[in-house]
N, C-alpha and C positions, 0 to 999 in steps of 0.2 A: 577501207577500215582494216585491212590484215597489215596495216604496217603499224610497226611500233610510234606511238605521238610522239615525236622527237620536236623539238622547235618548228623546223622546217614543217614534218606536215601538218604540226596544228595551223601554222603560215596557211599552209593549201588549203584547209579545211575553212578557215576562216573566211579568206578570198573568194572560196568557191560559193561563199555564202553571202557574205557581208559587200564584197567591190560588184558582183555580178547584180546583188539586187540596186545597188547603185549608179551604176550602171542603163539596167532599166527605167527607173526612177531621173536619170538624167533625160533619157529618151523621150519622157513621157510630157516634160516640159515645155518643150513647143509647141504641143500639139492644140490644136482651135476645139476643137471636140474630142473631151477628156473623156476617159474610158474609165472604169472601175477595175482599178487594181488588184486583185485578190495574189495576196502574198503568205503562203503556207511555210513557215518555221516546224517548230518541233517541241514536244514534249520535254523535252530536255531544258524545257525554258522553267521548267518547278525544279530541278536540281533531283537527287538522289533521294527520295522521299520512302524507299525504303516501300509497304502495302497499304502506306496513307493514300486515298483516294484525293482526288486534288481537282478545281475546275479551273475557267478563267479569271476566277475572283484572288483565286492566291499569288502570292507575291513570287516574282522569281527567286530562286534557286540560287546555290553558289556552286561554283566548280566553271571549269572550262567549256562545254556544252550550253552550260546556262548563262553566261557571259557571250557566249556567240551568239545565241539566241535572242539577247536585249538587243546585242550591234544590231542584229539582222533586223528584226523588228523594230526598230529604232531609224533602221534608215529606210525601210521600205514608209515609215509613216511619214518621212518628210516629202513625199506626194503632194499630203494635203497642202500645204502651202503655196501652192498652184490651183487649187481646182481638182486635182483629182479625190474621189474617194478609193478609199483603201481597206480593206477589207483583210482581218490577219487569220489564219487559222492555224492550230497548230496539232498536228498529226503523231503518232508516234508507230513502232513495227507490233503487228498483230503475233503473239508467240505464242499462241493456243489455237488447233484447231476447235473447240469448246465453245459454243455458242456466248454469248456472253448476256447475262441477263439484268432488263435493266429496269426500273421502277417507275412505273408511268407517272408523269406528273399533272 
């Protein structure tokens, strides 16, 4: 991430995300006793939402990040179409040490 997005590395960024889970995803296809997939993407899948809070109900995002993130997610679920389940979660970077406090439900 310290290099400028020029074509090329969005290229890499993408590949590293999008062909590698494909990849997997091909793997998993022959297999007689299908495993559960658990495929972590990224925050980046709700776009630049600025200190709206957002869950998995909201719609992706636009921008570059959150277009990688439908591929990614998109092709880790074509799993299912074999037997596997697929399981997606999506993480993003923790940038407070600040406990984060959260409303029990």
């Amino acid at each position: 991430m310290s290099r400028r997005w020029s074509d090329e590395q969005k290229r890499i960024i993408r590949d590293s995300r999008v062909v590698t889970t494909r990849n997997i995803v091909e793997s998993l296809r022959p297999l007689d006793a299908k495993p559960v997939f658990v495929s972590g993407s990224a925050v980046g899948f709700y776009g630049d939402r600025g200190d709206e809070q957002v869950d998995e109900s909201f719609p992706p995002g636009r921008g570059f990040m959150s277009e990688i993130c439908q591929e990614w997610e998109s092709e880790a679920a074509r799993a299912t179409e074999f037997g596997v389940r697929v399981v997606q979660i999506r993480t993003g970077v923790v940038l407070s040490k600040e406990v984060a406090r959260f409303k029990r439900c």
